[in-house]
C-alpha positions as CSV (number, residue, x, y, z in Angstrom):
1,X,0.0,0.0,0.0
2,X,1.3,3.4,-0.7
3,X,2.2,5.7,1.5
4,X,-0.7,8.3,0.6
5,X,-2.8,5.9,1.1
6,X,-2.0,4.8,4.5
7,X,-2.1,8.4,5.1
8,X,-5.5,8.5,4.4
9,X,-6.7,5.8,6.5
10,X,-8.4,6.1,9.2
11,X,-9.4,3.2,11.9
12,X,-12.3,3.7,14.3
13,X,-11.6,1.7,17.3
14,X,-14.9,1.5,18.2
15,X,-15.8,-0.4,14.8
16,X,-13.1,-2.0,14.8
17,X,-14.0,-3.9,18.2
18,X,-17.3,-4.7,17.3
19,X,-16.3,-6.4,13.9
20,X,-13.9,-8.5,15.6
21,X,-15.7,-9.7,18.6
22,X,-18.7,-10.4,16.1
23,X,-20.0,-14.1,16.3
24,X,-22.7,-15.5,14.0
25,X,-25.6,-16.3,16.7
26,X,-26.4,-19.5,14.9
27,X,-26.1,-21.2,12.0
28,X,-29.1,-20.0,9.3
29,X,-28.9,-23.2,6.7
30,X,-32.5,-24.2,8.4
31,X,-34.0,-21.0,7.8
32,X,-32.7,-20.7,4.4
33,X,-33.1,-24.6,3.5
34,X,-35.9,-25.9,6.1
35,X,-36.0,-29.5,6.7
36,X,-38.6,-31.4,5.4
37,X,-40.4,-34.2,7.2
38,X,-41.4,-37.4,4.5
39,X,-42.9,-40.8,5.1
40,X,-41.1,-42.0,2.1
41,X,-37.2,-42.7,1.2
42,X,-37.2,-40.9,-1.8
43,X,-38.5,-37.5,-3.1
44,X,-39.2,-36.1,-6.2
45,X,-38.1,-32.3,-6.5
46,X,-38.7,-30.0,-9.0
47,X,-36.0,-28.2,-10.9
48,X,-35.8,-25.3,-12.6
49,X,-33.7,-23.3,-15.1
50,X,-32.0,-20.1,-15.1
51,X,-35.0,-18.8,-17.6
52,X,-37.4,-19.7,-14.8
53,X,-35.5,-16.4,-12.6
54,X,-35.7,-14.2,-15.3
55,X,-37.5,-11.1,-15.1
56,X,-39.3,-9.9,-17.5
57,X,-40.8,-6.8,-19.0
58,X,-44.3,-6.9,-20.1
59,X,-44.9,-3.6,-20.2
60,X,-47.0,-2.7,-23.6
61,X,-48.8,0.3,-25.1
62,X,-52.7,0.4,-24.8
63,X,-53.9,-2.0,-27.9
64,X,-50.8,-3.5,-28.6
65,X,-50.4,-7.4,-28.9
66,X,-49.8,-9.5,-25.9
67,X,-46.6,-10.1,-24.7
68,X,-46.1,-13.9,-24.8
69,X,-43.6,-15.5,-22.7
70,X,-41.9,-18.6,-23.2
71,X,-40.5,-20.8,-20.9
72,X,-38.5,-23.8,-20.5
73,X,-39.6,-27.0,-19.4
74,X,-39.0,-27.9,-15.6
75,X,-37.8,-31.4,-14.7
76,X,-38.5,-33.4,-11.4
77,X,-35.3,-34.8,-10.0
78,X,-35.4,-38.1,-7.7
79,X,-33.6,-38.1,-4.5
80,X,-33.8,-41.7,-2.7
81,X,-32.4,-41.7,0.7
82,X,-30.0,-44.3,1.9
């Protein structure tokens, strides 16, 4: 790093503190990926592709022709426990 640079610096100690003493409370997989409770040893989930996140704009002018989307096709994939 250049000298100017470290010139410019400036470190709040207060901040500084508080992002190193920070701990993640607890882990957030569960929240983001919930658990799911099945009878069965196998699932079938669906799967999407990237089109499926795209976002489109369907914005048209008064009496203009529809906007038609299209879409690929989703799959299901099978997951067997075991």
């Amino acid at each position: 790093m250049s000298d100017y640079l470290k010139g410019k610096r400036v470190v709040d100690p207060v901040l500084t503190s508080i992002a190193r003493g920070y701990k993640n409370a607890a882990f957030i997989g569960e929240r983001i990926f919930p658990v799911v409770l099945t009878d069965k040893e196998g699932v079938r989930v669906p799967t999407f592709g990237k089109t499926a996140f795209v976002e489109y704009d369907t914005e048209r002018a008064v009496g203009a022709d529809s906007n038609v989307l299209v879409r690929e096709k989703t799959g299901t994939l099978d997951l067997v426990a075991g």
